[in-house]
MIKOLPA-14691 format. One record per residue (C-alpha): x, y, z; residue number from 1; residue in one letter. Coordinates in steps of 0.001 Angstrom, whole numbers, plus 500000, padded with zeros to 6 digits. Example, Ala and Ser with C-alpha at 12.3 -4.5 7.8 and 13.67 -1.06 7.14 Angstrom:
! residues 2
<node><x>512300</x><y>495500</y><z>507800</z><i>1</i><aa>A</aa></node>
<node><x>513670</x><y>498940</y><z>507140</z><i>2</i><aa>S</aa></node>
//
This chain:
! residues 222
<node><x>099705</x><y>901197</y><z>924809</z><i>1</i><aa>X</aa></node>
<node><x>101066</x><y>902492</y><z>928167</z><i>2</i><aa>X</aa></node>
<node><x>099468</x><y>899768</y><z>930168</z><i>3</i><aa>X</aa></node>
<node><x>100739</x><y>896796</y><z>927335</z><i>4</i><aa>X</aa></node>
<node><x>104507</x><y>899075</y><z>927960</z><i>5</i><aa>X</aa></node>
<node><x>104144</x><y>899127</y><z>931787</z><i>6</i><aa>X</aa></node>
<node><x>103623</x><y>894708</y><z>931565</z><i>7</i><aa>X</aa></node>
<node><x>106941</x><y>894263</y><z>929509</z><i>8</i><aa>X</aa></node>
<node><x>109080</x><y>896521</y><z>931401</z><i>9</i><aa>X</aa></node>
<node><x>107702</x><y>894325</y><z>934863</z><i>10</i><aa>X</aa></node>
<node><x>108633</x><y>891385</y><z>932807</z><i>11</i><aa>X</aa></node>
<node><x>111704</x><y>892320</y><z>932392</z><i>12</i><aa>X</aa></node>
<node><x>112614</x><y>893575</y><z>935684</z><i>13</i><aa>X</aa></node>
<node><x>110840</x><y>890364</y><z>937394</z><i>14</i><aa>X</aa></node>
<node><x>112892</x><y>888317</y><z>935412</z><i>15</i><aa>X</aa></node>
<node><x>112046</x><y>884727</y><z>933276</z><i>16</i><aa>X</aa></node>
<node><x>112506</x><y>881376</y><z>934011</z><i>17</i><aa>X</aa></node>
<node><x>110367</x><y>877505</y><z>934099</z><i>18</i><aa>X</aa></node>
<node><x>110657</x><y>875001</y><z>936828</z><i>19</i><aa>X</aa></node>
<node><x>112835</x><y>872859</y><z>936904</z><i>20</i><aa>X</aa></node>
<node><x>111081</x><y>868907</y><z>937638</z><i>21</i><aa>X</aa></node>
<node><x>114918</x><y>866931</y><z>938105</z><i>22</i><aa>X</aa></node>
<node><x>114216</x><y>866061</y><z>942200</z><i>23</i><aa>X</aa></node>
<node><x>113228</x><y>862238</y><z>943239</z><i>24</i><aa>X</aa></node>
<node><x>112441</x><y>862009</y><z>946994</z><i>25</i><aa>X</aa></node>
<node><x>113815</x><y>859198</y><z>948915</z><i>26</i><aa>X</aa></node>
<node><x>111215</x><y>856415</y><z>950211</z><i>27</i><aa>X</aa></node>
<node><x>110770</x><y>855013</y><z>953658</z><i>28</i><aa>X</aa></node>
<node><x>109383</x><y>851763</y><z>954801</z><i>29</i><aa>X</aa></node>
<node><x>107400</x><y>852077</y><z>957866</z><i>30</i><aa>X</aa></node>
<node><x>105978</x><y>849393</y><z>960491</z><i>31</i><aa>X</aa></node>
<node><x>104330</x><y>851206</y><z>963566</z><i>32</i><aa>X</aa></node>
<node><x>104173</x><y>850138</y><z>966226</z><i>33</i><aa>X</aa></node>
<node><x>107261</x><y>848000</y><z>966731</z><i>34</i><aa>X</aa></node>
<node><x>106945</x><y>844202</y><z>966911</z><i>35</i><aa>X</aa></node>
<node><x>106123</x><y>842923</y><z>971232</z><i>36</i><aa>X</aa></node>
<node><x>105098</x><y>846555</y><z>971821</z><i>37</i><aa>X</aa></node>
<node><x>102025</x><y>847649</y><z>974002</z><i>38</i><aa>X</aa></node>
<node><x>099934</x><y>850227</y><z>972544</z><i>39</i><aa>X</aa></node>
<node><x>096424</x><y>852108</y><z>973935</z><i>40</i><aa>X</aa></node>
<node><x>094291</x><y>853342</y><z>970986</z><i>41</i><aa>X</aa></node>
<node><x>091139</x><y>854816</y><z>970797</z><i>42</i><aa>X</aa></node>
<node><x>087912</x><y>854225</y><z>968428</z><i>43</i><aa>X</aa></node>
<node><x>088970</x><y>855233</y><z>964848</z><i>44</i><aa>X</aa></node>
<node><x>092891</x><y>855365</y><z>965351</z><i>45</i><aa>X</aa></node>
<node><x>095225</x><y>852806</y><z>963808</z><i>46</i><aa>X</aa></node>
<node><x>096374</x><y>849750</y><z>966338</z><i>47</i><aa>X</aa></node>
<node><x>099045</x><y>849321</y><z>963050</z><i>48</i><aa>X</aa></node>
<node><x>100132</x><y>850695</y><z>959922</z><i>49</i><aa>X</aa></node>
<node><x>102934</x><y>849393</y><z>957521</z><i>50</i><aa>X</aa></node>
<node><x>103679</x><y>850694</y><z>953837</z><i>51</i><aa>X</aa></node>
<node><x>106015</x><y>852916</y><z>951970</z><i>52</i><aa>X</aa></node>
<node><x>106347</x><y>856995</y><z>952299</z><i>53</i><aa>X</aa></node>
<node><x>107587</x><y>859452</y><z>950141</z><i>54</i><aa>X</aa></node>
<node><x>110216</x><y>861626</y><z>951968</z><i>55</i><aa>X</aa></node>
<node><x>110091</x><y>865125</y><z>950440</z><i>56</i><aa>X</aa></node>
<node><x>112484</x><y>868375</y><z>951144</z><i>57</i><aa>X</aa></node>
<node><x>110163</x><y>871488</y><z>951785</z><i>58</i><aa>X</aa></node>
<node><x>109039</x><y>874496</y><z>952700</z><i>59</i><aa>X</aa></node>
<node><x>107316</x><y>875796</y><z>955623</z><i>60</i><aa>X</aa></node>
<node><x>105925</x><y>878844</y><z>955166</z><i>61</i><aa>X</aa></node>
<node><x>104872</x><y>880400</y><z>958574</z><i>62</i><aa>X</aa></node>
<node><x>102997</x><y>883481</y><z>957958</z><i>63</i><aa>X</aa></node>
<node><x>101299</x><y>885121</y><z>954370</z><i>64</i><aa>X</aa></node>
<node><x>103846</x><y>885550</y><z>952004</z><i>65</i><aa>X</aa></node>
<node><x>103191</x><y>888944</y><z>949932</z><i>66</i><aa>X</aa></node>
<node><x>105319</x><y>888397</y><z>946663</z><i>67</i><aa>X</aa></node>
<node><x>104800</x><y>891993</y><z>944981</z><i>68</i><aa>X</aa></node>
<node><x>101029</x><y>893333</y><z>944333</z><i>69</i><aa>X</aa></node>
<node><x>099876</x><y>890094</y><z>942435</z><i>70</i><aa>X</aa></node>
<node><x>100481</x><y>887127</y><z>944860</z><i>71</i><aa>X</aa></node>
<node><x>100315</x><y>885698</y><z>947978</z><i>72</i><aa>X</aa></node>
<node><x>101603</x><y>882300</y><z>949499</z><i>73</i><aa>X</aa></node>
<node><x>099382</x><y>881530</y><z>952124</z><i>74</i><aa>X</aa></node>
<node><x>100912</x><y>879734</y><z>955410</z><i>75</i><aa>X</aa></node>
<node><x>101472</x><y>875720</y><z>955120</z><i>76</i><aa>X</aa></node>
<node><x>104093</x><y>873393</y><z>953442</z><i>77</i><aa>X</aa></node>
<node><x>105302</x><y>872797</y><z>949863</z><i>78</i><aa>X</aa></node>
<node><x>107136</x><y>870014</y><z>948447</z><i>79</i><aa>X</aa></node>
<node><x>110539</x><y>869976</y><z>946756</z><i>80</i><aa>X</aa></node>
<node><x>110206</x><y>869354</y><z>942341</z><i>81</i><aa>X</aa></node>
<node><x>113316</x><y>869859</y><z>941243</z><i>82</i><aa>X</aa></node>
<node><x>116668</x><y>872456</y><z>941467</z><i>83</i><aa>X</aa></node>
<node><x>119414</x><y>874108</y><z>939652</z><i>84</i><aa>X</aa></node>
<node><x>122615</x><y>876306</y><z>940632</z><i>85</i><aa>X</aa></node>
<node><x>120893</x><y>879011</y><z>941977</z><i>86</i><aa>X</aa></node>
<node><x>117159</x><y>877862</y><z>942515</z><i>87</i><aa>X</aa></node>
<node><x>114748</x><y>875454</y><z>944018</z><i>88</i><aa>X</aa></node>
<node><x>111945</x><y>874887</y><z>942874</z><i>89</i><aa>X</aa></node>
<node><x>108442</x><y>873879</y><z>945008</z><i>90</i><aa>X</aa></node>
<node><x>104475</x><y>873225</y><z>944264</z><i>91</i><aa>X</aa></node>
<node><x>101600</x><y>872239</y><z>947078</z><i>92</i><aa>X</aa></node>
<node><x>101531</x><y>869380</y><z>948750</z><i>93</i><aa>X</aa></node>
<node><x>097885</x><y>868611</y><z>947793</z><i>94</i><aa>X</aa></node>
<node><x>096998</x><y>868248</y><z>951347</z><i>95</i><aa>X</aa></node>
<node><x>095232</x><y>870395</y><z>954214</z><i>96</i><aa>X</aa></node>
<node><x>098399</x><y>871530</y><z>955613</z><i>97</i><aa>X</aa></node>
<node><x>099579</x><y>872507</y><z>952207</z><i>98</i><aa>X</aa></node>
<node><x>100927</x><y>876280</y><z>951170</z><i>99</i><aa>X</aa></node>
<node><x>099254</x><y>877427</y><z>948068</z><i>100</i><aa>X</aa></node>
<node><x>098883</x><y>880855</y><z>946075</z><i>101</i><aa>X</aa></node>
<node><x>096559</x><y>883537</y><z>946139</z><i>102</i><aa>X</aa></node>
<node><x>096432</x><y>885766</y><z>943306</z><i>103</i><aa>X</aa></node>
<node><x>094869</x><y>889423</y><z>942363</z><i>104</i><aa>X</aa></node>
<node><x>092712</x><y>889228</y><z>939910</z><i>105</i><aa>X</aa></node>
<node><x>094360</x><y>891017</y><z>937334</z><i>106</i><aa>X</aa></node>
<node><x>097459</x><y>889051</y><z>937949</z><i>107</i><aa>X</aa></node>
<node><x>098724</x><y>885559</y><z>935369</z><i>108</i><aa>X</aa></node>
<node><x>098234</x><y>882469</y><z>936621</z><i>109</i><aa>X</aa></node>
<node><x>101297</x><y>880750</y><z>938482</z><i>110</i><aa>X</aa></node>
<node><x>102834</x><y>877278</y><z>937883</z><i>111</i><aa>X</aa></node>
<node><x>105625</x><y>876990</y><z>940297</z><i>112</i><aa>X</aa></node>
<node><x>107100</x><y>878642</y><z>943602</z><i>113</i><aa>X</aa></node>
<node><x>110616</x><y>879495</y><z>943785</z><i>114</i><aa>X</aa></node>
<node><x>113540</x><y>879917</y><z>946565</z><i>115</i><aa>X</aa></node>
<node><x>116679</x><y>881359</y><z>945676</z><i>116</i><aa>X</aa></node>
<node><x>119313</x><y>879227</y><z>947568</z><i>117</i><aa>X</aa></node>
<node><x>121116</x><y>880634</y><z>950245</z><i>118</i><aa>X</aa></node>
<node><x>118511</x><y>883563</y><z>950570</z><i>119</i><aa>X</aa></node>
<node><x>115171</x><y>884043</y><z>952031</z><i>120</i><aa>X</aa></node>
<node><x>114016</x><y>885029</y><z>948396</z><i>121</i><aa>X</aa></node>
<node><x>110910</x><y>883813</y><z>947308</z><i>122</i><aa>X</aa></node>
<node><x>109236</x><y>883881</y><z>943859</z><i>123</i><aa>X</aa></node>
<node><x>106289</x><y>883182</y><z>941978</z><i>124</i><aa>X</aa></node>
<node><x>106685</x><y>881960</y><z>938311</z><i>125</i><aa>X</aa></node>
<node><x>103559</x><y>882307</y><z>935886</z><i>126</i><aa>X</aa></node>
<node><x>102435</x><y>880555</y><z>933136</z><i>127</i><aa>X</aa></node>
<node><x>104109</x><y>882493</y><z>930887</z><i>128</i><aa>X</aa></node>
<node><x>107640</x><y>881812</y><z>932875</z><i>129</i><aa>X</aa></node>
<node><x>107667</x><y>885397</y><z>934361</z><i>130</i><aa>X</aa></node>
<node><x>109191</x><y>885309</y><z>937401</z><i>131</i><aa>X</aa></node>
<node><x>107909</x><y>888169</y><z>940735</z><i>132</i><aa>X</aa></node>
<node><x>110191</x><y>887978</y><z>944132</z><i>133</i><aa>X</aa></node>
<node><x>110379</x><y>889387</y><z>947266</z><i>134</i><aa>X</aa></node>
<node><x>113119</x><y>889233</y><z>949549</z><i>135</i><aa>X</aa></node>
<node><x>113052</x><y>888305</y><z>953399</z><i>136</i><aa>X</aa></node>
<node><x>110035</x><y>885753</y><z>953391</z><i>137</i><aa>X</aa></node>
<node><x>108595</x><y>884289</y><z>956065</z><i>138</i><aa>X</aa></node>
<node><x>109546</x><y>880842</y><z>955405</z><i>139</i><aa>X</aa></node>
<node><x>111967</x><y>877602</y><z>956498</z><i>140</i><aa>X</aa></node>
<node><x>113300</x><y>874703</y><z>954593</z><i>141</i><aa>X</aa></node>
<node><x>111772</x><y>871095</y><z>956509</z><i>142</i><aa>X</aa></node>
<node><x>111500</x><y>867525</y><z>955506</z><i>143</i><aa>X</aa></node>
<node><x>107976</x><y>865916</y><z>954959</z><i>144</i><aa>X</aa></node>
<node><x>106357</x><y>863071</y><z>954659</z><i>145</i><aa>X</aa></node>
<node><x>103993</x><y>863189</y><z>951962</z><i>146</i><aa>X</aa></node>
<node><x>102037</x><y>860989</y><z>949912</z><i>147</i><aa>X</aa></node>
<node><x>103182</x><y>859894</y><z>946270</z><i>148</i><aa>X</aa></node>
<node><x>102382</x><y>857684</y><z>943267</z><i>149</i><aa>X</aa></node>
<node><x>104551</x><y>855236</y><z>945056</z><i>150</i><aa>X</aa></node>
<node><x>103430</x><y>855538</y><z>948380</z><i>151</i><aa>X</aa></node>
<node><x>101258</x><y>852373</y><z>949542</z><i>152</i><aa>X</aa></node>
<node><x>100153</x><y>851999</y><z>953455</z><i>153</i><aa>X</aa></node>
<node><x>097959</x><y>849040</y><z>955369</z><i>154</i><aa>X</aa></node>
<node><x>096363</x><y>850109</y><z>958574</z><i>155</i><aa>X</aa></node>
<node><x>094178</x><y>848061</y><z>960985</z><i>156</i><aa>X</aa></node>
<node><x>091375</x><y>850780</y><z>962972</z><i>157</i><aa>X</aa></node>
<node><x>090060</x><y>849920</y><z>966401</z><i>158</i><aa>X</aa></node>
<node><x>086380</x><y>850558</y><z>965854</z><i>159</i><aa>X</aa></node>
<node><x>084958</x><y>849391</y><z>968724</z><i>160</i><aa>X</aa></node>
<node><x>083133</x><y>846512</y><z>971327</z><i>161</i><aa>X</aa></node>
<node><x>080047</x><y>845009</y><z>971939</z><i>162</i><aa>X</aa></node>
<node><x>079462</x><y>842572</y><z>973928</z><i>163</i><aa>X</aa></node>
<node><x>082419</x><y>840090</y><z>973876</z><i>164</i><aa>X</aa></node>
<node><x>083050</x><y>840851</y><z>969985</z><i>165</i><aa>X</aa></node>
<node><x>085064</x><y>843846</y><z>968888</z><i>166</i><aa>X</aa></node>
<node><x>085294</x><y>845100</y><z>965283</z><i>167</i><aa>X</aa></node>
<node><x>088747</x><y>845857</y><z>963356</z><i>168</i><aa>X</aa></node>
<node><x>088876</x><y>847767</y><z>960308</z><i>169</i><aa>X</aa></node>
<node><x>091191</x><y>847066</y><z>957366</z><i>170</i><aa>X</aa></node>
<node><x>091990</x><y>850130</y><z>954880</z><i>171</i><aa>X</aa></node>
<node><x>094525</x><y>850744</y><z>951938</z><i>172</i><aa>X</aa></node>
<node><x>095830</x><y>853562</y><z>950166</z><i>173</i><aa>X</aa></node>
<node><x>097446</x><y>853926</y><z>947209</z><i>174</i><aa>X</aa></node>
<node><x>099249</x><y>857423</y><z>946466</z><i>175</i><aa>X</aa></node>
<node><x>096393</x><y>859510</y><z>947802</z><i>176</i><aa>X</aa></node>
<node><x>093450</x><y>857757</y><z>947009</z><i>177</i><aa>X</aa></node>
<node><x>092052</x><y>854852</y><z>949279</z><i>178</i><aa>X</aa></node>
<node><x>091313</x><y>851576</y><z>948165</z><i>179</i><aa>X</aa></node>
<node><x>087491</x><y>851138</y><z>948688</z><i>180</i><aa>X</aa></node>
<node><x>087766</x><y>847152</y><z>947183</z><i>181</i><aa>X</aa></node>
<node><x>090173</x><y>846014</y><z>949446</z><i>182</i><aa>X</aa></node>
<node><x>088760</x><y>847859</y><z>952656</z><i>183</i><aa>X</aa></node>
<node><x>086885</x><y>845538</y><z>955075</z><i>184</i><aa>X</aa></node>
<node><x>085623</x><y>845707</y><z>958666</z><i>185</i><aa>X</aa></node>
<node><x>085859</x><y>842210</y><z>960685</z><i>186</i><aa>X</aa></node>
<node><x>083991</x><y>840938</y><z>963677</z><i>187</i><aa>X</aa></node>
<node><x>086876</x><y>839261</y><z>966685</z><i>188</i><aa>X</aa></node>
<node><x>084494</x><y>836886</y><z>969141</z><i>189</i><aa>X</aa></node>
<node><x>087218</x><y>837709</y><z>972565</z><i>190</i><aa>X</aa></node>
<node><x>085382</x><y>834816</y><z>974102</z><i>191</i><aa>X</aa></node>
<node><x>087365</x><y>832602</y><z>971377</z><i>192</i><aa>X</aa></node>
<node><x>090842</x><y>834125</y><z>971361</z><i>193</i><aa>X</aa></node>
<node><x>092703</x><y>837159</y><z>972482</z><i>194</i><aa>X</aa></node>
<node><x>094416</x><y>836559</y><z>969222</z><i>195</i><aa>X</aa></node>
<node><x>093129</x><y>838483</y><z>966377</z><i>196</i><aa>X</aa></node>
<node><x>094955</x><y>838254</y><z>962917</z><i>197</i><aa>X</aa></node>
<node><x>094397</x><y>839971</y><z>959490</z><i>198</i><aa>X</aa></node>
<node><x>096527</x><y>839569</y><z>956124</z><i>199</i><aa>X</aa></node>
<node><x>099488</x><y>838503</y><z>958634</z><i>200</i><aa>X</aa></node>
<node><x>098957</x><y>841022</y><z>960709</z><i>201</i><aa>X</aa></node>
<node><x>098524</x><y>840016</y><z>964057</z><i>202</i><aa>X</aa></node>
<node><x>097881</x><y>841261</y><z>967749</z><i>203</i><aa>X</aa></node>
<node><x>097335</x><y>839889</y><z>971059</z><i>204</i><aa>X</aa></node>
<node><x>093678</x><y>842116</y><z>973306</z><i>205</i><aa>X</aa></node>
<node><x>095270</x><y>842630</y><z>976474</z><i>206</i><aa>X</aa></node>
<node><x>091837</x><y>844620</y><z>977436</z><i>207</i><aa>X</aa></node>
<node><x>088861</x><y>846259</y><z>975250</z><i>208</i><aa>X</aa></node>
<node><x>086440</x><y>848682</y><z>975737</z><i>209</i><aa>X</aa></node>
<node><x>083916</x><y>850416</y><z>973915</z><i>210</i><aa>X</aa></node>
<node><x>086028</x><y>853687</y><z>973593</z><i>211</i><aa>X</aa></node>
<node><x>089592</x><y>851911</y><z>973702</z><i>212</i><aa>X</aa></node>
<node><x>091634</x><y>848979</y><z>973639</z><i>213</i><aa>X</aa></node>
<node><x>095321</x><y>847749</y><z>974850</z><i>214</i><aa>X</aa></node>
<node><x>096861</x><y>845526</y><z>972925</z><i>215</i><aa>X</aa></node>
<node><x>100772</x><y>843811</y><z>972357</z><i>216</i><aa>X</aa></node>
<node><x>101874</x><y>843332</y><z>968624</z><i>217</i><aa>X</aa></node>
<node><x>102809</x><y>840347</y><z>967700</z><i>218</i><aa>X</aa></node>
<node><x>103800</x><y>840260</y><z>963595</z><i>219</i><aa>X</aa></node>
<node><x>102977</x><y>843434</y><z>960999</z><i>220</i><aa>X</aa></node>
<node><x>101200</x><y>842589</y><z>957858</z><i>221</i><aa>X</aa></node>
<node><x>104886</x><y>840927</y><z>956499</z><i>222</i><aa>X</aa></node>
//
């Protein structure tokens, strides 16, 4: 009875609220590298990339995050869901540089992260819309580049020479899944043109190597 007493009253002192899910990042087209540039890459980066990019606000959060006994947000970034008058409201960013939460084992399970605006208050809001926060948290607000439901990116990858033929890789993505049907790898014979092309995309081989290659854009994949 004590211990079922002792839960309310934290309850009530932590507070109660549920995330708010009103925020819409911007999107951003993106060509890389820019039309009559000259690039060096190396085996398995991009020579280009063109698509569209979710722009997220965020948090950084620099070092563990102790919010009371129960919780911890470990270091990385979280992505901006949605806001009211006094709040902000955050989740992971579902990838590897992404914050998440740690919990004690006795402790709910969370739903949502929460930053007081104006403050360096930071809370943790369960399941059951209890709110825990802690004051003067190691964190900053950032802008990031993250991957959504919209998001949709082409990339040609340098994989390589032999001989006088070198070998391009095409890849798409989707949100954060890849495309595996419309991936492909193509053969370029440099002894028949400089001038390799894919879906539009097209580049002129200034100079190749197994390990690297130098190369001037010529057109994106529009």
């Amino acid at each position: 009875m004590k211990k079922l007493l002792g839960i309310g009253i934290l309850m009530l002192l932590s507070g109660c609220t549920s995330p708010k899910y009103n925020y819409m990042p911007s999107t951003q087209n993106i060509s890389e590298p820019p039309q009559g540039s000259v690039n060096t890459v190396y085996v398995g980066d991009s020579l280009l990339r063109q698509g569209v990019i979710a722009k997220y606000e965020g948090l950084k959060v620099i070092a563990p995050a102790k919010v009371s006994w129960a919780y911890t947000v470990t270091p990385g970034y979280l992505k901006k869901v949605g806001e009211d008058s006094k709040a902000e409201f955050y989740l992971p960013t579902g990838t590897p540089e992404s914050a998440n939460v740690d919990k004690a084992a006795l402790a709910d399970m969370w739903q949502g992260i929460m930053a007081k605006k104006g403050t360096k208050t930071l809370c943790v809001i369960t399941v059951f819309s209890a709110t825990t926060c802690e004051d003067d948290m190691p964190f900053e607000h950032t802008n990031l580049n993250v991957s959504s439901d919209s998001s949709f990116q082409q990339a040609l990858l340098y994989n390589g020479r032999v001989g006088n033929k070198i070998n391009i890789g095409y890849r798409e993505s989707s949100g954060n899944m890849a495309r595996p049907a419309f991936n492909n790898d193509v053969e370029y014979d440099l002894s028949e043109s400089k001038t390799i092309g894919y879906k539009g995309a097209r580049i002129e081989v200034i100079d190749a190597t197994n390990q690297s290659i130098k190369y001037r854009v010529i057109s994106n994949f529009n």
